[in-house]
C-alpha positions in Angstrom: 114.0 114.5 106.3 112.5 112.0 108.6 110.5 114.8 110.7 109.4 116.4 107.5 107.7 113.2 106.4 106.4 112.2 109.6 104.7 115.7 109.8 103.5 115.3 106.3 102.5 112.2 107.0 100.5 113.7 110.3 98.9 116.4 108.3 97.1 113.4 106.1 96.2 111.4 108.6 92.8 113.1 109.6 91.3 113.1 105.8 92.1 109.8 105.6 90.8 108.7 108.7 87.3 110.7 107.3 87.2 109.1 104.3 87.7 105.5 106.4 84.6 107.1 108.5 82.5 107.5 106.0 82.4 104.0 104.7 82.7 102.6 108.1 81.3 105.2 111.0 83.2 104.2 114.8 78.9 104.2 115.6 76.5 102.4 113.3 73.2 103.2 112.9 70.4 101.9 110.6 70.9 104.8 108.1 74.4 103.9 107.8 73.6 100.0 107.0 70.9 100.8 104.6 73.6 103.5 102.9 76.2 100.9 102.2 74.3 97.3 102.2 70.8 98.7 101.0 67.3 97.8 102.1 67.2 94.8 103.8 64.8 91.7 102.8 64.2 91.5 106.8 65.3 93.3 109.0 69.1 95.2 110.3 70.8 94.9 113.8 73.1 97.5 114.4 74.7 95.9 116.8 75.9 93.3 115.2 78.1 95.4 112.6 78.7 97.6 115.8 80.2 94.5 117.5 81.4 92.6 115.4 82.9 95.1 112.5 83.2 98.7 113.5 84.5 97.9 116.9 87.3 95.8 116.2 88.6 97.9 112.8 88.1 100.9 114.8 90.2 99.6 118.0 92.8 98.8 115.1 92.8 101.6 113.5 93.3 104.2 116.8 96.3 102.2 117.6 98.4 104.1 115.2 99.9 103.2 111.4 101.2 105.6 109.4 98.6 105.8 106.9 101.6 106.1 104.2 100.0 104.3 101.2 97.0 106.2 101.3 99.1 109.9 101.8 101.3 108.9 99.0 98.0 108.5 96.7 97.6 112.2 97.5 100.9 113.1 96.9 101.2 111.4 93.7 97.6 113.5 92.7 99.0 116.6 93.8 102.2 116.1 91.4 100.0 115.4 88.9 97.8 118.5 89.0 94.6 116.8 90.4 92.0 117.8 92.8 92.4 116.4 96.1 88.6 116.8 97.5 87.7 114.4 94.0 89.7 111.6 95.0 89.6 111.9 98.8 87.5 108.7 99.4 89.9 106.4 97.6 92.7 107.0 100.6 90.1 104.9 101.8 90.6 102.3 99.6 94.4 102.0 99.7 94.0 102.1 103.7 91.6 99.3 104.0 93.0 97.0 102.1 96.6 97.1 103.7 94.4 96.9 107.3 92.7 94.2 106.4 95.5 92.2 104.9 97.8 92.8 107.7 95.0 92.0 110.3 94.9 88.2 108.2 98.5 88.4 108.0 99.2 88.2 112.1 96.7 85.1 112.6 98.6 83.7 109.7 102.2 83.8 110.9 100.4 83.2 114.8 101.8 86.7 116.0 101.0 87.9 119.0 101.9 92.3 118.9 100.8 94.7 116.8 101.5 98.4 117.2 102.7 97.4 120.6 99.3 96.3 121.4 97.6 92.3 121.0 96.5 91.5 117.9 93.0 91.7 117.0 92.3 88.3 116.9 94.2 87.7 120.2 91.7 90.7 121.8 88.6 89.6 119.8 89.1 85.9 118.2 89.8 84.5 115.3 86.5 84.3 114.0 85.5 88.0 114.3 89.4 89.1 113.0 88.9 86.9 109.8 85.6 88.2 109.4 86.6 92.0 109.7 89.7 91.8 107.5 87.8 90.2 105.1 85.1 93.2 105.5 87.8 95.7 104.9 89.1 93.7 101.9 85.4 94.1 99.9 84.7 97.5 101.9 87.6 99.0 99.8 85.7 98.9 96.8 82.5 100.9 97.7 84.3 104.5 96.5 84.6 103.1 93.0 80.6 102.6 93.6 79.6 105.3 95.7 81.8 107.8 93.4 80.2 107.2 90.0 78.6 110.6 89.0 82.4 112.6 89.6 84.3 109.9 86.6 83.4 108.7 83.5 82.6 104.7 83.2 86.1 104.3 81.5 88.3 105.7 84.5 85.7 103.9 86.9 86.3 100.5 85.1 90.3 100.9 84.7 90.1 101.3 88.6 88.0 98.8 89.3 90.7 96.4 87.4 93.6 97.9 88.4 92.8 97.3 91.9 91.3 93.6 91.4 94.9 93.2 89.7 96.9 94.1 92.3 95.3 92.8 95.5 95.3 89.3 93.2 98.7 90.1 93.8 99.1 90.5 97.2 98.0 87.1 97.8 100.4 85.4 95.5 103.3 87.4 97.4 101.4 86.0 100.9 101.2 82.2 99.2 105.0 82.3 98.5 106.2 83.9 102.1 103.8 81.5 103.6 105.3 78.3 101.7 109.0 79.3 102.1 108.2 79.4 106.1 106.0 76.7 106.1 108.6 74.1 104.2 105.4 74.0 101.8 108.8 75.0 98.5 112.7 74.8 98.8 112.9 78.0 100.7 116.8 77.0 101.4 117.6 77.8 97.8 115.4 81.0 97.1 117.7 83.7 95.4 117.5 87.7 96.1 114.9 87.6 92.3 112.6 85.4 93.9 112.5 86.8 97.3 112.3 90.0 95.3 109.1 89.1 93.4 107.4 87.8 96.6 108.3 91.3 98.1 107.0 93.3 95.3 103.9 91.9 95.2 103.3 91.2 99.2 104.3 94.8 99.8 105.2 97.0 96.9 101.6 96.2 95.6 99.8 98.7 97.1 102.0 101.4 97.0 102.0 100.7 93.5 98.4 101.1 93.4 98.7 104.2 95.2 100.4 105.4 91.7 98.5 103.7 89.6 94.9 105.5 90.7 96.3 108.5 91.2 97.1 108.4 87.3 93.8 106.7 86.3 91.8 109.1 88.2 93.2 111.9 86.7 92.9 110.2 83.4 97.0 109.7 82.6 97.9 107.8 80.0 99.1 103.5 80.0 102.8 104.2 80.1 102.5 106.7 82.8 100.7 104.9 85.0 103.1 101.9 84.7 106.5 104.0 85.1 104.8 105.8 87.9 103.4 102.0 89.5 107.1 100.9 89.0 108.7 103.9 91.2 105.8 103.5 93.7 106.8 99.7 93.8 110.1 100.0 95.2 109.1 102.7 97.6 107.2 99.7 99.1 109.4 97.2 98.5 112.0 99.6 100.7 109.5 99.6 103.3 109.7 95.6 103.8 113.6 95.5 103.8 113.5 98.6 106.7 111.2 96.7 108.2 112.5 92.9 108.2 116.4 94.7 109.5 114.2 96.8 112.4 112.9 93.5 113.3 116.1 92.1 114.3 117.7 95.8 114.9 114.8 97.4 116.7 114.6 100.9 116.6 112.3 102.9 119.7 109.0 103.4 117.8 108.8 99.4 117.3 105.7 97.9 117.8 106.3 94.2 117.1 108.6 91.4 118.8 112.0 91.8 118.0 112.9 88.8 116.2 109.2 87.6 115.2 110.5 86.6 111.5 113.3 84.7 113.0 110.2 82.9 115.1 108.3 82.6 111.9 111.3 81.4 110.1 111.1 83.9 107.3 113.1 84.2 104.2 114.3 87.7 104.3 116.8 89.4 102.1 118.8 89.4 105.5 118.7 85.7 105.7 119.1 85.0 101.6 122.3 87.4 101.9 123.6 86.0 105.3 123.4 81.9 103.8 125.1 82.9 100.5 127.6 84.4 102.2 128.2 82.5 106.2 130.3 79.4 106.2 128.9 76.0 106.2 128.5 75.9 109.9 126.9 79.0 110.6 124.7 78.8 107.6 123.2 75.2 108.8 122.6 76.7 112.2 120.7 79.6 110.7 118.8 77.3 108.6 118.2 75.0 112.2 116.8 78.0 113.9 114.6 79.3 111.5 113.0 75.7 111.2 112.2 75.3 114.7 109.7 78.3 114.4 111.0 78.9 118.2 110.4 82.0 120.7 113.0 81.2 122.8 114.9 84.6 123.0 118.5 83.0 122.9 117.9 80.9 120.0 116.8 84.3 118.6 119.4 86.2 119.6 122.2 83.4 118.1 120.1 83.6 115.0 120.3 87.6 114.6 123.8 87.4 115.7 124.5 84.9 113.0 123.0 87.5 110.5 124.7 90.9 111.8 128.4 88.7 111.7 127.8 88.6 108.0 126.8 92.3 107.2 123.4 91.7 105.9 122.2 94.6 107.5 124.2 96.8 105.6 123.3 95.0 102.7 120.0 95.1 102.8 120.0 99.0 103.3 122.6 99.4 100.3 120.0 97.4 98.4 117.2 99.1 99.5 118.8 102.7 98.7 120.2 101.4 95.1 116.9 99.9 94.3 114.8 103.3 95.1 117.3 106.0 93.4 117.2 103.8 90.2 113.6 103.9 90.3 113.9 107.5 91.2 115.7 108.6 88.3 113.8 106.5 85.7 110.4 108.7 86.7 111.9 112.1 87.6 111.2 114.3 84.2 107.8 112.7 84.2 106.8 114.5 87.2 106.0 118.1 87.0 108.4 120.3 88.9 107.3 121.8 92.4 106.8 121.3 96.4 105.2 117.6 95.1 108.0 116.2 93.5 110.3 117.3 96.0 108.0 115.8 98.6 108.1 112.5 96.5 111.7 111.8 96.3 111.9 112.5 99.7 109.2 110.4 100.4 111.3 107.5 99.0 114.5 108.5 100.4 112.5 108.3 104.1 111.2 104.6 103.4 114.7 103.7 103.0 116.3 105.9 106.2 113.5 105.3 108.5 113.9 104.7 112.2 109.9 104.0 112.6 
């Protein structure tokens, strides 16, 4: 199932990477500028977006990613009957705006891997890594303007919308993660609901949107859209618990530290399960470690050993597996029979099972 995905996933990677292209070439040039930004009141330098922009999203984006939020957009079109050369440019969208939030998100929690590489703002500096996520984060929007004479100015608008909604969102799930690690809220007493909601919205988000245009753009109806959203959420949400238990239980395709969210001191579903169920002394210990934000690699290690002793591992996958064949089953006779609906459950069987 795994290699069917990954090929699948493969197969998408190049239109994606051309839609990306298109709103942001690898080379600038002044026809490029005056496409997206217009005529200028002065006078262009390419460059500047050359240096400053392209380079850096570009050496970003060649590292790798899987590019999943953006192919499941096209699967969830393809279910649903639509035409694929239409909506190509939005993979664009979903892609940027999960690049540029996680290229904020590693000068946030100071990490220093990415895709087995240095993060871009460890490679470039914090001013220019701020500045291109940012970029990427208001670049997402030009297909909704640059697509206007293929959708009416109701579909355009109910994108427009949707996706203001949801990437609102993603920052309220970033706020709460950031406050639990930070000591900013009682992250000692958070509950699997909470940690929940912060996931759904941190991560499920734009896999939900992924859903959620795919419907719009091929003019579905309200409750569609939400059911399908809902499905797409906890395909997302899977993806965060595979990847907080990889981060202590490192598979070979890993990119990042092994225990960075121990370093971070992040409330994962691992931890929340491992201090509701350790005894008192192992819990406080936990708690100790993840609030010295440390990097030494024992401490680490005593802190992931704390958690495997407790089975939160297995947990976490049980949850994670529950979670998505609920969701499953709630949306499965609303999606047309065929090779796309096959590919879709599998789709959220792999975010579960994954080993990458």
């Amino acid at each position: 199932m795994e290699s069917e995905i990954m090929e699948f996933l493969k197969g998408k990677k190049k239109t994606i990477d051309e839609a990306i292209a298109k709103y942001l070439p690898k080379n600038v040039d002044e026809k490029y500028i005056k496409w997206l930004l217009g005529k200028p009141s002065y006078e262009y330098t390419t460059k500047t977006i050359q240096e400053a922009l392209s380079k850096p999203i570009w050496e970003f984006l060649t590292r790798g990613g899987k590019r999943w939020r953006p192919a499941l957009f096209l699967l969830f079109n393809e279910a649903l009957g639509g035409d694929a050369a239409k909506v190509k440019d939005f993979t664009a969208t979903l892609e940027l705006l999960h690049e540029g939030s996680i290229m904020i998100d590693d000068i946030e929690d100071s990490s220093d891997l990415r895709r087995g590489k240095p993060c871009t703002h460890k490679i470039f500096g914090e001013d220019i890594a701020i500045n291109a996520g940012n970029f990427m984060y208001f670049l997402a929007f030009f297909p909704l303007i640059k697509n206007r004479d293929k959708f009416n100015e109701k579909t355009l608008l109910r994108a427009w919308q949707t996706t203001l909604e949801e990437i609102t969102r993603i920052h309220y799930g970033q706020a709460s993660d950031i406050a639990w690690h930070k000591g900013l809220a009682d992250a000692d007493s958070i509950n699997e609901r909470e940690y929940m909601q912060m996931c759904a919205y941190k991560t499920g988000v734009l896999a939900r949107l992924a859903a959620r245009l795919a419907v719009i753009l091929n003019d579905g109806s309200e409750e569609l859209e939400e059911k399908l959203g809902g499905f797409s959420e906890s395909i997302g949400v899977a993806f965060q618990i595979q990847d907080d238990i990889m981060n202590i239980a490192p598979t070979k395709g890993w990119g990042k530290e092994t225990g960075d969210d121990i370093n971070e001191g992040k409330r994962t579903l691992l931890v929340i399960h491992t201090l509701k169920k350790a005894d008192k002394k192992d819990a406080q210990r936990l708690l100790l470690i993840l609030e010295m934000h440390t990097k030494d690699r024992k401490l680490i290690g005593e802190a992931i050993n704390i958690i495997k002793k407790y089975g939160a591992v297995e947990y976490s996958k049980k949850f994670a597996r529950n979670m998505v064949r609920k969701a499953w089953k709630e949306v499965e006779e609303l999606i047309p029979g065929g090779e796309a609906k096959k590919k879709l459950e599998a789709f959220a069987m792999f975010a579960i099972e994954r080993e990458i």
